[in-house]
C-alpha positions in Angstrom: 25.2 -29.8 -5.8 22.2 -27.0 -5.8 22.1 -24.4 -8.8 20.8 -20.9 -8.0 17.9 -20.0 -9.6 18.7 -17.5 -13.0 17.9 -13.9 -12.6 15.6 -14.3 -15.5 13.4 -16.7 -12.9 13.8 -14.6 -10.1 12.4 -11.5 -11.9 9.3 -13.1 -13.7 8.5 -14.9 -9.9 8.2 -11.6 -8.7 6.3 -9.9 -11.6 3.8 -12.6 -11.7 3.4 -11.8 -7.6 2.9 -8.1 -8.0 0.2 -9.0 -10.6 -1.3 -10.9 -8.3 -1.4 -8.7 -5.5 -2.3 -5.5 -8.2 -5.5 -7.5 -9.7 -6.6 -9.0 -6.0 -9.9 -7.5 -4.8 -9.8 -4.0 -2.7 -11.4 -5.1 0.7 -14.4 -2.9 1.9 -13.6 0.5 3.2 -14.7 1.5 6.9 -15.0 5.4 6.6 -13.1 7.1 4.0 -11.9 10.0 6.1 -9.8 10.1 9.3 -8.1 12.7 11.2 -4.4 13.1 11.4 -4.2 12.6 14.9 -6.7 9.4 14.6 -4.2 8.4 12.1 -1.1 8.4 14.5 -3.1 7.1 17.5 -4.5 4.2 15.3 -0.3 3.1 14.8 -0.4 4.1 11.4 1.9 6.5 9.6 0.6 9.5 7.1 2.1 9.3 3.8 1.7 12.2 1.6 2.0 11.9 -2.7 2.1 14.5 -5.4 -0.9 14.3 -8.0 -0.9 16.4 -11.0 -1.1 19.7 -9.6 -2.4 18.5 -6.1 -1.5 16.2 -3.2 -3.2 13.0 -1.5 -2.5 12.1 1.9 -3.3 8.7 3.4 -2.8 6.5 6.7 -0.5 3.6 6.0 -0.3 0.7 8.3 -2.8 0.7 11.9 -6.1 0.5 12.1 -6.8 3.5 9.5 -4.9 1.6 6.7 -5.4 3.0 3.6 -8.0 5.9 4.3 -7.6 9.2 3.3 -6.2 11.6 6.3 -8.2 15.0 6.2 
């Protein structure tokens, strides 16, 4: 007969894998700035956050992956 694994497991498994992928190496950045519309047309999707007083808005996903979107 096959236990489950304890939630206790399940949860430090997937901490220690979020370390992981928090502490692995940023690759190299192609240009830091991209247009909106290059943004789109690259299959990537712009995701806008609130900071402090401000906002950020960056391509996630496509070609433009992680660049800001000016």
């Amino acid at each position: 007969m096959h236990r489950l694994p304890s939630a206790a497991l399940i949860t430090s498994a997937l901490t220690t894998a979020a370390l992981l992928l928090l502490c692995a190496p940023a690759a190299a950045a192609a240009p830091a700035d991209v247009g909106a519309g290059e943004c789109i047309a690259g299959g990537g999707m712009i995701v806008i956050a609130a900071e402090g007083s401000g906002f950020t808005m960056r391509c996630s996903g496509g070609t433009h992956d992680g660049e800001t979107v000016v």
